[in-house]
C-alpha positions in Angstrom: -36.0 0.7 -10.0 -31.8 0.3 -9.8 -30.0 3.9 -10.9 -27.5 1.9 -12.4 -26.4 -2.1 -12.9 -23.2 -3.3 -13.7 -21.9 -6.9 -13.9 -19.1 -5.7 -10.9 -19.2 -2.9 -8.9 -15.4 -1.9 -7.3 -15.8 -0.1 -3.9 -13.0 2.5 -3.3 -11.0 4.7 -5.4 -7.8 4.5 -4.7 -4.4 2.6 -6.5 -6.1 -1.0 -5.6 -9.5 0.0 -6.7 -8.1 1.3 -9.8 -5.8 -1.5 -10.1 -8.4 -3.9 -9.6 -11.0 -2.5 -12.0 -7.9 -2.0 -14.6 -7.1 -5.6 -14.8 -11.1 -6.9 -14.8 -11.9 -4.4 -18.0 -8.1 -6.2 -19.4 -9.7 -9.9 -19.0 -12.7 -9.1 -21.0 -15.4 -7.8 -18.4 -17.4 -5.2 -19.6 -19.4 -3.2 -17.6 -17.7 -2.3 -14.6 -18.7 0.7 -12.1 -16.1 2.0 -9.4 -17.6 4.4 -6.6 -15.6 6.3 -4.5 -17.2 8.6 -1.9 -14.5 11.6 -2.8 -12.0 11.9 -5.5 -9.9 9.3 -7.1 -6.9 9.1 -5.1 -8.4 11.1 -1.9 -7.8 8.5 0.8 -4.7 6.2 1.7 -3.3 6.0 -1.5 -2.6 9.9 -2.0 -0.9 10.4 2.0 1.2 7.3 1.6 4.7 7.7 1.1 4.9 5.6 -1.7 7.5 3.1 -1.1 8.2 -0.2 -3.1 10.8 -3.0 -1.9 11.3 -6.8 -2.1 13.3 -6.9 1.3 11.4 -8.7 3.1 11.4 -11.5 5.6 8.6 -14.1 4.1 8.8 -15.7 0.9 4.9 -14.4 0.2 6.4 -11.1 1.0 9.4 -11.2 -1.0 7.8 -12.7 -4.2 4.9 -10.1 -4.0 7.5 -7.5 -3.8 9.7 -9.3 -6.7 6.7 -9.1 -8.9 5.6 -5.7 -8.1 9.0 -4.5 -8.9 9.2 -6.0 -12.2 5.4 -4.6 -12.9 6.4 -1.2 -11.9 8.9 -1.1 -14.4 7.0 -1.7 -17.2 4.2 0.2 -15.9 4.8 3.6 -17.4 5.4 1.9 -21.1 2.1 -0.6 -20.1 -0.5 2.3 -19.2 0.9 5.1 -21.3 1.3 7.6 -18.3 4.3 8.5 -16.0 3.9 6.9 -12.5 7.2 8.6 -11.0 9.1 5.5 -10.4 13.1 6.0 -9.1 14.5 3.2 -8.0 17.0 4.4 -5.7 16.7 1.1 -3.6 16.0 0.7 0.2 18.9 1.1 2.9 17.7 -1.1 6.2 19.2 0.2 9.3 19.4 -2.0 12.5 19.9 -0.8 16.0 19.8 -4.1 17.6 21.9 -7.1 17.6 18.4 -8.9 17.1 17.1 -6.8 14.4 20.4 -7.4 12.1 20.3 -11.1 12.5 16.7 -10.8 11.3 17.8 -8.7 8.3 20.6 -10.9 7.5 18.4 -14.1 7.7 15.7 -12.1 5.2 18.8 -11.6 2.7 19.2 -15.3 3.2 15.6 -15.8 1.8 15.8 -12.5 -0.5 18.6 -13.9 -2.2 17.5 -17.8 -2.8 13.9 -15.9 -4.0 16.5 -14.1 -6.8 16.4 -11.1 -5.1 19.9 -9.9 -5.2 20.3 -7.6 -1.7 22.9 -7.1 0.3 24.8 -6.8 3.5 26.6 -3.6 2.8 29.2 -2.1 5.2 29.4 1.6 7.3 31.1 2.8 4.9 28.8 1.8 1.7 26.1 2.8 3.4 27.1 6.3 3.4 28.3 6.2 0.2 24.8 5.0 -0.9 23.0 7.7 1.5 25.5 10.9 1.4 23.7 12.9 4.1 23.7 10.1 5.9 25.1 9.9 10.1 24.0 7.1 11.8 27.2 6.0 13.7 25.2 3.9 16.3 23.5 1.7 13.8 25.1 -1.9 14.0 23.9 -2.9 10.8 22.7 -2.3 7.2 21.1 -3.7 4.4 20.2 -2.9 0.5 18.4 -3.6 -2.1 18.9 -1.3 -5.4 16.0 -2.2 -7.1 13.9 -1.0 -4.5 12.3 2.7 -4.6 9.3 4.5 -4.8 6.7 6.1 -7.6 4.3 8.6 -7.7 1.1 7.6 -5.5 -1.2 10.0 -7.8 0.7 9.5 -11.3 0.0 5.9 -10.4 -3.2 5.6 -9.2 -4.5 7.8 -12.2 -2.3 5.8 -14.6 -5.1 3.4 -14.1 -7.5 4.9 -13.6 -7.0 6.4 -17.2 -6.2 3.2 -18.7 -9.2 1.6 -17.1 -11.6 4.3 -18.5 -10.0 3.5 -21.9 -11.3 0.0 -21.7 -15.1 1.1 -20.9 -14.7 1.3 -16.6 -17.4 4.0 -15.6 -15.9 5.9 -12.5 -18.4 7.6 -9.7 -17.1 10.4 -8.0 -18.4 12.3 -4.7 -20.6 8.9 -4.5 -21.1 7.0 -1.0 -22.0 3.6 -0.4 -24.6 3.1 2.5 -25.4 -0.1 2.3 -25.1 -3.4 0.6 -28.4 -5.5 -0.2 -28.2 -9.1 0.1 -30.4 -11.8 -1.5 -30.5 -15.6 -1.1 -26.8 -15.7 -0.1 -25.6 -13.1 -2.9 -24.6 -9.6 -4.1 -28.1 -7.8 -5.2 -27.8 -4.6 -4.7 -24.8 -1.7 -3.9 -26.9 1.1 -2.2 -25.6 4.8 -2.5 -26.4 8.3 -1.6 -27.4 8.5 -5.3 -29.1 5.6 -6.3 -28.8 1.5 -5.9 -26.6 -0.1 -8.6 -27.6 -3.2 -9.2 -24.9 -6.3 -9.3 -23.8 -9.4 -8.9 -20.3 -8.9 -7.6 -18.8 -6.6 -4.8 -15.4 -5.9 -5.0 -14.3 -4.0 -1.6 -11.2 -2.1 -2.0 -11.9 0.7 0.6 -8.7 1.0 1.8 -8.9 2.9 5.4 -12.9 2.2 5.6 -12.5 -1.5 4.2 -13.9 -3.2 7.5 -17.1 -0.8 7.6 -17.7 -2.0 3.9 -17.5 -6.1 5.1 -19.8 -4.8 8.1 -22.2 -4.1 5.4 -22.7 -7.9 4.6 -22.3 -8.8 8.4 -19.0 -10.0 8.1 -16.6 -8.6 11.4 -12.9 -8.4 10.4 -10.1 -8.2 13.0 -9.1 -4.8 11.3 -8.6 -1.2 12.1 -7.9 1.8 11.0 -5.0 3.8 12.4 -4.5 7.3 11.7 -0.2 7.5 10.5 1.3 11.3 9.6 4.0 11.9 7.3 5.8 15.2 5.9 7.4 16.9 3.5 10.6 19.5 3.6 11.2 22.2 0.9 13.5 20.9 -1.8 17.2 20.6 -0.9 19.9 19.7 -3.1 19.8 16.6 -4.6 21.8 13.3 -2.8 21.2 13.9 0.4 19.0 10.8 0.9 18.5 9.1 -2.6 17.3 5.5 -1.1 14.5 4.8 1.2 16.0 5.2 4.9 14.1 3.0 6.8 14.6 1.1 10.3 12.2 -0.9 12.0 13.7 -0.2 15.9 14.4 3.3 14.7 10.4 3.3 13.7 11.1 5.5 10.6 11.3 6.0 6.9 12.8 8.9 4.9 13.1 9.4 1.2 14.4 12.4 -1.4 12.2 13.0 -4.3 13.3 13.6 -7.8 12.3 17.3 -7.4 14.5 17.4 -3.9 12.0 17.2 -1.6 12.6 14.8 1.7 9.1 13.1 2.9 9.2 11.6 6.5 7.2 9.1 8.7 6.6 7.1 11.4 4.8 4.3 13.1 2.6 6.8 15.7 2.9 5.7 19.8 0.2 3.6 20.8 -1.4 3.0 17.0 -4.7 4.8 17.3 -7.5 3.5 16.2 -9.3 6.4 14.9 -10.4 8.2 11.3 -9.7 11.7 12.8 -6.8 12.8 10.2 -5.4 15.7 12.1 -2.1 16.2 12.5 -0.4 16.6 15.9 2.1 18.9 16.8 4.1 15.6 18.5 4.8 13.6 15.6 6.5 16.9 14.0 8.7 17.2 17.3 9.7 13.7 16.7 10.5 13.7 13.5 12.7 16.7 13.4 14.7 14.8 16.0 14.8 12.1 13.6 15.4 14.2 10.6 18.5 16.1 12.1 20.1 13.8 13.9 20.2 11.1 10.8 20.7 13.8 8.2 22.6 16.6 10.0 22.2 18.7 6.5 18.4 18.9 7.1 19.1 20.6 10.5 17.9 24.2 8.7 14.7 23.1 6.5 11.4 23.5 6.6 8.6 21.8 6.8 6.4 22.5 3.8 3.4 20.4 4.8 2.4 17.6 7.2 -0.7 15.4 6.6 -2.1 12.4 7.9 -3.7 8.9 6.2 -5.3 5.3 7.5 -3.2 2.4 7.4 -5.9 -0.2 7.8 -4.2 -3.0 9.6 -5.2 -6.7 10.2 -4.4 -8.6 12.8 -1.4 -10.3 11.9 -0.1 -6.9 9.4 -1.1 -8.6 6.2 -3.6 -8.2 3.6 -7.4 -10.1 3.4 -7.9 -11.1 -0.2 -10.8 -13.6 -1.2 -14.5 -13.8 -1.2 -16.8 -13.9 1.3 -17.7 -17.4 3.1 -21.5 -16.3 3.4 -22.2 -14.4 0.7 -21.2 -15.3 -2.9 -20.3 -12.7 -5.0 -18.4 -10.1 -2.2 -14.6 -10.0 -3.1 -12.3 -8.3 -1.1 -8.7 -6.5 -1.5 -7.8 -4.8 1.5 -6.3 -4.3 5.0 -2.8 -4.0 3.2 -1.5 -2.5 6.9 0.7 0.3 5.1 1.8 -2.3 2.3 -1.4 -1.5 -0.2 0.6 0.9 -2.2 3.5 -1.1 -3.2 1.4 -4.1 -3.8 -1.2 -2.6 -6.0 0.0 -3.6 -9.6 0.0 -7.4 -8.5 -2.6 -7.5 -6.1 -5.0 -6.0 -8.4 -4.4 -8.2 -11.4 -4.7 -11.1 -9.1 -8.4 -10.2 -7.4 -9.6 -9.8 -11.1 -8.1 -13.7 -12.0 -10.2 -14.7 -9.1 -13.3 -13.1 -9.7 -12.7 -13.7 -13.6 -11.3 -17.2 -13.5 -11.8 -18.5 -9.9 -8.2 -19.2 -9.8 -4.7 -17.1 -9.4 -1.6 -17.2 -11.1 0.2 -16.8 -7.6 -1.2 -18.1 -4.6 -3.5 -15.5 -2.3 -5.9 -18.7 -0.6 -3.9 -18.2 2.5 -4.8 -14.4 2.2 -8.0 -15.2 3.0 -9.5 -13.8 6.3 -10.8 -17.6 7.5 -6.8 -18.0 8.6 -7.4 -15.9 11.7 -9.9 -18.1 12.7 -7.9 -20.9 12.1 -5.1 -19.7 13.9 -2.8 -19.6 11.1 -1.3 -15.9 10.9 1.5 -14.5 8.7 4.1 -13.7 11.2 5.8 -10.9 8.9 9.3 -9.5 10.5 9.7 -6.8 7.9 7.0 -4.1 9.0 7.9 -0.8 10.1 
């Protein structure tokens, strides 16, 4: 006899899980169970460092991050809760000749999307990043709507709203295996009991391939472990937007409370769930902290942590159901991008499983385009 059944049962408890399960209770669907195997919020969403931006270099890119912009600014007023949005914008700085045609070709596409960014000069970019030096950068670009939000305040912003609309939420609860019957969803097996349902939605973020595995289905996906840190607060405007550079292989923000978080692409990209830090990437971004924002030179570091970027194999997300087995849904392999995404991405699983149909296009999302040899080529990723 089944613990539990439920009519879908979302896998994974972070900001797309709780997205996801948000927008299915909002579209009428009633009995919905999410299970997450820790807390809500304990994975990838809570060590990400939270950014949101429309500068990108594909028009899927730029109209997900278009949308998600507009979502996250009615967010606070649409779930009743504070999701700690500033929108201090991006600043994009290039080191290469290369990398500032590509930016300046993006703005091209930004700008005919109705994104209105910019090619901004030396001397605007230091007056839109005070603390900034960066004297051998060739380049820049901005974007003011751009910022970031609160990765928890978000995440339980829905999760909250969600509950409000009848979504059951199990904690400390691990799936082990999914049963499959005739070509369908029967059965989601956990270390507690079996749920039965008809629809799988797998939004497991950093252990999103071991969940497809489940029904048999291999992924070109991995898991890579990424650090990121945090100083003690300074005084405010040192760094207000996002810093980020893809040749310079690093972002930097300031937080509302004055805070600076930090990170990196790691060398190599390990593929690996161990989530220890290493003394390295803290050698390596001090570097990169004093020598772009010499006023950081005498800081601490309060904390350093590290977090799964689940990556595909052309850096963009899978989104779709299963080929082989009706009924399995999946959200996921975001590749750093799941955060930013998450109020759009969400809304536009639950039209598919709801509806069958999307109000923006996701079909070439799905995973049957690595197969087919038709990757998104994304020049925007850091």
């Amino acid at each position: 006899m089944a613990w539990k059944t439920a009519d879908i049962v979302v896998i994974g408890g972070g900001v797309q899980g709780c997205s996801s399960a948000y927008h299915l209770a909002k579209m009428g669907v009633k009995n919905i169970i999410v299970v997450e195997k820790g807390t809500i919020c304990s994975g990838s969403s809570g060590r990400c460092g939270a950014g949101i931006r429309a500068q990108w270099g594909t028009e899927m890119n730029c109209r997900f991050g278009k949308a998600c912009l507009e979502r996250f600014e009615n967010l606070e007023e649409e779930l009743e809760m504070n999701v700690g949005l500033d929108q201090s914008g991006y600043l994009m700085v290039a080191y290469k000749d290369s990398e500032f045609d590509q930016l300046k070709e993006n703005i091209k596409l930004q700008n005919s999307l109705g994104i209105d960014s910019r090619v901004v000069s030396k001397d605007e970019a230091y007056e839109i990043c005070p603390g900034l030096s960066a004297d051998d950068a060739l380049g820049f670009t901005f974007y003011q709507r751009d910022g970031h939000a609160d990765p928890f305040f978000t995440t339980f912003a829905f999760m909250e709203s969600a509950k409000r609309l009848g979504v059951e939420f199990l904690k400390f609860t691990e799936v082990i295996d999914i049963k499959v019957e005739n070509g369908a969803v029967k059965t989601v097996v956990t270390d507690k009991g079996e749920i039965d349902t008809p629809v799988v939605l797998n939004a497991a973020g950093g252990f999103f391939h071991d969940i497809a595995e489940m029904i048999d289905l291999e992924l070109p996906v991995h898991s890579e472990n990424h650090d990121i840190l945090v100083t003690e607060p300074v005084e405010l405007g040192v760094c207000p937007p996002m810093l980020m550079s893809f040749s310079g292989n690093y972002y930097l923000q300031q937080r509302p409370d004055g805070t600076i978080v930090g990170g990196c692409s790691p060398v190599g990209h390990p593929i690996e769930y161990d989530l220890r830090s290493n003394f390295s990437f803290l050698e390596h971004m001090a570097s990169v902290f004093t020598k772009l924002l010499p006023r950081t030179r005498d800081i601490r570091v309060v904390r350093q942590w590290a977090g799964l970027y689940n990556m595909s194999l052309d850096c963009q997300p899978i989104m779709g159901e299963a080929e082989h087995v009706k009924g399995f849904y999946m959200t996921g392999a975001f590749s750093g991008h799941g955060f930013m995404f998450a109020p759009v991405t969400g809304e536009l699983i639950a039209q598919l499983i709801v509806r069958g149909n999307t109000d923006m296009p996701i079909d070439m999302l799905h995973y049957r385009r690595f197969a087919e040899g038709k990757l998104i080529i994304e020049p925007a990723v850091v």
